[in-house]
Backbone bond lengths (Angstrom), bond angles and torsions (degrees), N, CA, C in turn:
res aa  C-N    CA-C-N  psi(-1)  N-CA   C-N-CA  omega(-1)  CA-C   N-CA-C  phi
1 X - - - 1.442 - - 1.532 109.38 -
2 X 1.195 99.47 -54.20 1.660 103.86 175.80 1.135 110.59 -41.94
3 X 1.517 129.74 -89.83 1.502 138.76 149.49 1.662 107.31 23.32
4 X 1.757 98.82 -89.82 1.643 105.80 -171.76 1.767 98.26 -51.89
5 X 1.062 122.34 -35.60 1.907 118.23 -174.51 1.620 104.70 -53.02
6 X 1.331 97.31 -53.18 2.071 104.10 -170.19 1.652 98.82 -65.01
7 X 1.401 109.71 -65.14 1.508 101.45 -178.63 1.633 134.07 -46.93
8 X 1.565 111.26 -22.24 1.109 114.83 169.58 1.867 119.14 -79.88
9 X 1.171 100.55 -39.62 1.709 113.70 -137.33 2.045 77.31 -114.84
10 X 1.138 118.19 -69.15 1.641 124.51 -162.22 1.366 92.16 80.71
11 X 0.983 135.94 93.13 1.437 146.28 169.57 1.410 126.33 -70.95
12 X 1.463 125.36 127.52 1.471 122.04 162.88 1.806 118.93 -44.06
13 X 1.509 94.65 -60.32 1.283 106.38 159.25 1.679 110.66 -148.50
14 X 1.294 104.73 177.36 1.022 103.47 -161.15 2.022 107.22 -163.32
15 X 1.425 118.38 112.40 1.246 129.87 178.05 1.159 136.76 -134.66
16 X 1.506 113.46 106.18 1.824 122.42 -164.61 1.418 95.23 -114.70
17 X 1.553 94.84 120.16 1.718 109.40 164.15 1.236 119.84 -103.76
18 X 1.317 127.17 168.69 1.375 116.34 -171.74 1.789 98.04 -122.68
19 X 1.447 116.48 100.69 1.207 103.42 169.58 1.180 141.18 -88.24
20 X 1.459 119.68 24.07 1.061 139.99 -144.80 1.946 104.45 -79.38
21 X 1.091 104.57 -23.62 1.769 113.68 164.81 1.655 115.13 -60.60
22 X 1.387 107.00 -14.83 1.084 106.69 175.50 1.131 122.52 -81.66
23 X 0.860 124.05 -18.07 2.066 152.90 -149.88 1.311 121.81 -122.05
24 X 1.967 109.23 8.96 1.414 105.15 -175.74 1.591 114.46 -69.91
25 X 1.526 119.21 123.27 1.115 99.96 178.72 1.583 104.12 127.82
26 X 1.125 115.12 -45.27 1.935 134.24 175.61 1.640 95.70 -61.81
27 X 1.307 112.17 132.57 1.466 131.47 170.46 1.552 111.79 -53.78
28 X 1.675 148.20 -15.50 1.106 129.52 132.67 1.413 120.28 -64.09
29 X 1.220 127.37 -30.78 1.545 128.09 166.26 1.345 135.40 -39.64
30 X 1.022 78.49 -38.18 1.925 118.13 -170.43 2.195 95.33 -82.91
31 X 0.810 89.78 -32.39 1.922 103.20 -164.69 1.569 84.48 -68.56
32 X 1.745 123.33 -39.97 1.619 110.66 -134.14 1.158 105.62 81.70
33 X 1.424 156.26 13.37 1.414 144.09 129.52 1.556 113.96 -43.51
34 X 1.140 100.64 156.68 1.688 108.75 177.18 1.792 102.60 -121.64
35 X 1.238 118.18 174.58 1.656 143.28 -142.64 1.650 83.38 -148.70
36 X 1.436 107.89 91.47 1.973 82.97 151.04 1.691 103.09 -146.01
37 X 1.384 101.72 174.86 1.803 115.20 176.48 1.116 94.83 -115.15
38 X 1.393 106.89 145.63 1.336 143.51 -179.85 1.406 114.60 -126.42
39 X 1.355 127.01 101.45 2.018 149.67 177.18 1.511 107.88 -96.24
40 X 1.232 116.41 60.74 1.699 120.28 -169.96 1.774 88.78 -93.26
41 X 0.932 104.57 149.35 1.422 135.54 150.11 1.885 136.23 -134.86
42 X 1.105 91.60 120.22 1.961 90.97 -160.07 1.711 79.48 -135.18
43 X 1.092 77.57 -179.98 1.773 113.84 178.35 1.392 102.66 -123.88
44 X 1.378 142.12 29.14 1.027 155.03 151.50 1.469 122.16 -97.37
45 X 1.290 107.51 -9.31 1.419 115.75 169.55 1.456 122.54 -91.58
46 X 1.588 103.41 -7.90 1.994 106.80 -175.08 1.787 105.50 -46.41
47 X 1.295 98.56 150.53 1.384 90.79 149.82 1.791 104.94 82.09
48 X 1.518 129.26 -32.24 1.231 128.44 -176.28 1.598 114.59 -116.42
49 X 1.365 102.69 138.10 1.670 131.45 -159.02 2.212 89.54 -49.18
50 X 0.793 116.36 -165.95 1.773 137.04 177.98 1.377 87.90 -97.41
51 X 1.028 144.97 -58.16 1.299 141.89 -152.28 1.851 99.06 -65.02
52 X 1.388 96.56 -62.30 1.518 98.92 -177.05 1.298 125.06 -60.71
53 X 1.242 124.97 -20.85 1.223 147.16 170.07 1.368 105.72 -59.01
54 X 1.427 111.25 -67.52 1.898 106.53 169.91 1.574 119.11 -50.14
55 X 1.098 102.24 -44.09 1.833 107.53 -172.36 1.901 92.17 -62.29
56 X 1.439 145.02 -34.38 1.009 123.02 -165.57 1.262 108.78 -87.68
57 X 1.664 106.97 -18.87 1.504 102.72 177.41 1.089 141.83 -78.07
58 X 1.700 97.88 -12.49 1.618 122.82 145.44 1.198 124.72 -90.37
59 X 1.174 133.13 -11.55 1.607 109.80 161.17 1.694 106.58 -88.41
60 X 1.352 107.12 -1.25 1.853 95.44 171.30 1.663 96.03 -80.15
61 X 1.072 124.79 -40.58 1.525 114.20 -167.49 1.980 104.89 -88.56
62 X 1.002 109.41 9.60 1.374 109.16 174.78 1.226 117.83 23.67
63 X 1.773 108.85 -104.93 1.621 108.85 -152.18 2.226 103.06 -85.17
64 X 1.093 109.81 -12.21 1.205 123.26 163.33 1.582 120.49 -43.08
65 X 1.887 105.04 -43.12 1.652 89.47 -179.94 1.403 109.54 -96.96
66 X 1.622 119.24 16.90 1.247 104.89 151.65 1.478 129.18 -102.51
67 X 1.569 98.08 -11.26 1.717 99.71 179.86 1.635 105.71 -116.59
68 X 1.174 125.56 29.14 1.855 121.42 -177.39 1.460 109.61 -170.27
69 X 1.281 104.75 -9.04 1.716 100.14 -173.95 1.828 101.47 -122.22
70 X 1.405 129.40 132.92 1.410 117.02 149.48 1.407 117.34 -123.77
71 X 0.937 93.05 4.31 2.088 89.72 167.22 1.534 93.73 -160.91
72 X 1.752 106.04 132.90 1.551 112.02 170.06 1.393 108.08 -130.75
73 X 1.047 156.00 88.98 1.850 161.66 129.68 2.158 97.05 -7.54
74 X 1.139 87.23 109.37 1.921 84.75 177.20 1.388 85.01 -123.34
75 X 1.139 99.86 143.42 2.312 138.42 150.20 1.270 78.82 -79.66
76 X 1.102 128.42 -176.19 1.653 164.02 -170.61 1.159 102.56 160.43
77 X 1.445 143.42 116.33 1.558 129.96 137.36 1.198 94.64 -139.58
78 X 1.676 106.62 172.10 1.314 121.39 178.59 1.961 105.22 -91.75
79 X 0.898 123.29 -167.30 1.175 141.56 -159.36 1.781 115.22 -62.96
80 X 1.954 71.08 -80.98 2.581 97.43 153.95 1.522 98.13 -39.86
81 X 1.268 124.15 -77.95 1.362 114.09 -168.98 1.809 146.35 -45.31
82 X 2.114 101.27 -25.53 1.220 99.01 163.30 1.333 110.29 -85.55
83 X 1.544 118.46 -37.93 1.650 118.93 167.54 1.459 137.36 -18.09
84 X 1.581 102.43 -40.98 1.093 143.66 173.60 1.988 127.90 -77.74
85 X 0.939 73.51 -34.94 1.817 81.24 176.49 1.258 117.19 172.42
């Protein structure tokens, strides 16, 4: 996951947790799906709404959020924006 994140985005920083301990028991849990957050910051995000920002962060991880991921929580901002608050 990490990997596909840098190659897409090249990140300022960049932090994927796996919360999936949280979720023992939840019907993706149960699958072998995983639970994680994603705190990316790129400069590839200027300029695009929150919405679009998620949609790229799933088509960078593609076939992953159908075979390893069932719930992901993403940050997205650009650079100015964590600087900022």
């Amino acid at each position: 996951m990490r990997g596909l994140l840098e190659a897409a985005f090249a990140p300022a920083s960049l932090d994927v947790v796996d919360d999936s301990h949280r979720h023992i028991g939840h019907a993706g849990a149960r699958d072998g799906l995983g639970h994680f957050t994603i705190d990316i910051v790129s400069e590839a995000f200027a300029g695009q709404p929150p919405l679009a920002r998620h949609r790229a962060v799933y088509a960078a991880l593609g076939g992953m959020m159908a075979t390893d991921i069932h719930a992901l929580a993403i940050r997205a901002h650009t650079p100015a924006e964590r600087s900022a608050g």
